[in-house]
N, C-alpha and C positions, 0 to 999 in steps of 0.2 A: 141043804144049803151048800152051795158054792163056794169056797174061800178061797180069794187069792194072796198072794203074798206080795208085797212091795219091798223096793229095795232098802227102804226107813225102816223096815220091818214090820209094818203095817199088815193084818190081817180085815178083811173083810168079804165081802157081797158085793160085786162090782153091778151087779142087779139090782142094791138095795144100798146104795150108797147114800151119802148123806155128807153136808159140806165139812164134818170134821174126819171122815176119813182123807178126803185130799191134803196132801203134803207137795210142796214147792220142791221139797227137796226128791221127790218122786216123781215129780213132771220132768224138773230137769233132767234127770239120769237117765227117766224113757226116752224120753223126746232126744237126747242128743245120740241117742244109740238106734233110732228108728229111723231106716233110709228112707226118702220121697222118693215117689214115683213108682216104689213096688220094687226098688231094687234093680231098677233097666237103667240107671244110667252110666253115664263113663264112669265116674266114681263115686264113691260114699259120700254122701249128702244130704244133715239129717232134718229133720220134721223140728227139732229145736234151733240147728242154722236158719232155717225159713224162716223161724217164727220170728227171731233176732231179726231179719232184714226185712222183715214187716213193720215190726216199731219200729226199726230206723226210719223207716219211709215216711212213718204217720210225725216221726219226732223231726225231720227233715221237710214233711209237707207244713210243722208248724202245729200241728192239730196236739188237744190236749193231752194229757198225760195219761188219764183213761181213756182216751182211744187208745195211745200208744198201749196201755199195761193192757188192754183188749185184742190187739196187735197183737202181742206175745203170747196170750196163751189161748188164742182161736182156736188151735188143734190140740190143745193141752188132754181132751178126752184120749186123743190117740192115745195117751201113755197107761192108760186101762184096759182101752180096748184093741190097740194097734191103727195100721194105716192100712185102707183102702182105698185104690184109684180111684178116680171118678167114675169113667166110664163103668165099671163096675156098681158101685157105690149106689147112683140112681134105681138101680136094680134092689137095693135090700132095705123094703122097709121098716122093717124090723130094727135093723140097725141103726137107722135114722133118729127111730124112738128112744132106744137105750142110748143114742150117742150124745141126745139133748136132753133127757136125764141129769147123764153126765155131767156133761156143760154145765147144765142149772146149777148142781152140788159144788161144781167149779168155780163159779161166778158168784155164787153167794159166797164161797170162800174168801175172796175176795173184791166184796164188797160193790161186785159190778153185775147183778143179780136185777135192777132197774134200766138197762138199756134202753136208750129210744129205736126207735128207725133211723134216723140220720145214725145214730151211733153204728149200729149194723151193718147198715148200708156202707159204712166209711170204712170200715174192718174189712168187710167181704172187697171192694172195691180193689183197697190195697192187696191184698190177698190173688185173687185173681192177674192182678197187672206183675206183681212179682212172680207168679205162676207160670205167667208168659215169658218172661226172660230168665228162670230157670229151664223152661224146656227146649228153648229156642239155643241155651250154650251148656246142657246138660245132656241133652238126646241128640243121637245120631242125627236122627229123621227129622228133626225140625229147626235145622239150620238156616231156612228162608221164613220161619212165622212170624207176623206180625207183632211189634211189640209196640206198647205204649210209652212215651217217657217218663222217667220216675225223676222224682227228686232228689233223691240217693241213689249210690253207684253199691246196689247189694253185692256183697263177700259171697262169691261161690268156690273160694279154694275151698281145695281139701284142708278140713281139721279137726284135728285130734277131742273124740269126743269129749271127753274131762273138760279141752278148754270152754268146749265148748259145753256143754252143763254148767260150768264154772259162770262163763258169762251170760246163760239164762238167768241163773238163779240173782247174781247180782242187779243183772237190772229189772229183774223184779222186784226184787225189795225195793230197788232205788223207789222205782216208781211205786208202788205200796206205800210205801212212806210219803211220798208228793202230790198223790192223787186228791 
C-alpha cells in the first residue's frame, strides 16, 4: 500500500480513499500552493485563487450556495493528486478514474455527493469561462482569446499563498454552514 502524508498530518491511500480521509484544511494548503496552467504563466497563480474566483462568479451570477461551495472545490482532487493541463489530461485515463474517485470521497465530504446536471453543467460552465480570462491575462500567447463576460471581475494578482488558503478555507466553511 501506498501512503501519503498530508499537511493535517493525515496518512493514507490516495487509491483507496474514502470521504473521512479528506480534510478542508488540506485542500486549502494544496490548492493555494499548486500553480495553474503547469507553471507557464507570468506569475504564481494557484488552483485555490481559481477556485475562489469561480464561487465568486457563481455567488455574483446569484446562483446558490452549493453551486457556489461546488465552485470552490471543483479541483479540490488536485490537492491528492496535483494539476494536469488540459491538453494533456485528455490523454490519461486512468487519471480521469482516480480523479473522480476522488472527487466522489470529496463531495460526500461535504455533503454535495447528489449533484444534478444543471448543477454540473453550472460549475463546469463557470469554470471554463474563468479559464478563458485567466489565460487571455496570464499567458504570453493569448493575449487576443476570446472571452466570455463574467459577472465578477476575478483577482488574478499575485498572492501570498497563506492568504490565500486562508480565504479558501473560510469561505468554505462560510458556505458549509449555509448550504
Amino acid at each position: 500500500m501506498s501512503v501519503m502524508n498530508t499537511f493535517s498530518g493525515k496518512k493514507f491511500d490516495p487509491m483507496h480513499m474514502n470521504s473521512e480521509d479528506v480534510s478542508l484544511e488540506d485542500l486549502a494548503h494544496a490548492l493555494s500552493l499548486l500553480c495553474r496552467g503547469g507553471g507557464h504563466l507570468q506569475y504564481f497563480y494557484s488552483v485555490g485563487q481559481h477556485s475562489i474566483n469561480c464561487m465568486k462568479e457563481a455567488r455574483a451570477r446569484g446562483w446558490s450556495k452549493r453551486i457556489q461551495l461546488v465552485c470552490l472545490l471543483h479541483d479540490a482532487s488536485e490537492a491528492y493528486i496535483a494539476d494536469i493541463i488540459r491538453p494533456v489530461k485528455v490523454h490519461l485515463s486512468e487519471y480521469y478514474k482516480i480523479e473522480s474517485k476522488i472527487m466522489d470521497c470529496i463531495l460526500e465530504k461535504f455533503g454535495l455527493d447528489d449533484l444534478s446536471e444543471e448543477e454540473n453543467s453550472r460549475w463546469k460552465q463557470i469554470d471554463d469561462e474563468i479559464l478563458d480570462h485567466e489565460l487571455r491575462e496570464l499567458m504570453i500567447g493569448e493575449k487576443d482569446r476570446p472571452i466570455k463576460p463574467l459577472a465578477s471581475v476575478p483577482d488574478m494578482t499575485e498572492q501570498n499563498w497563506r492568504d490565500v488558503a486562508e480565504q479558501f478555507k473560510t469561505l468554505a466553511e462560510a458556505l458549509i454552514r449555509e448550504k
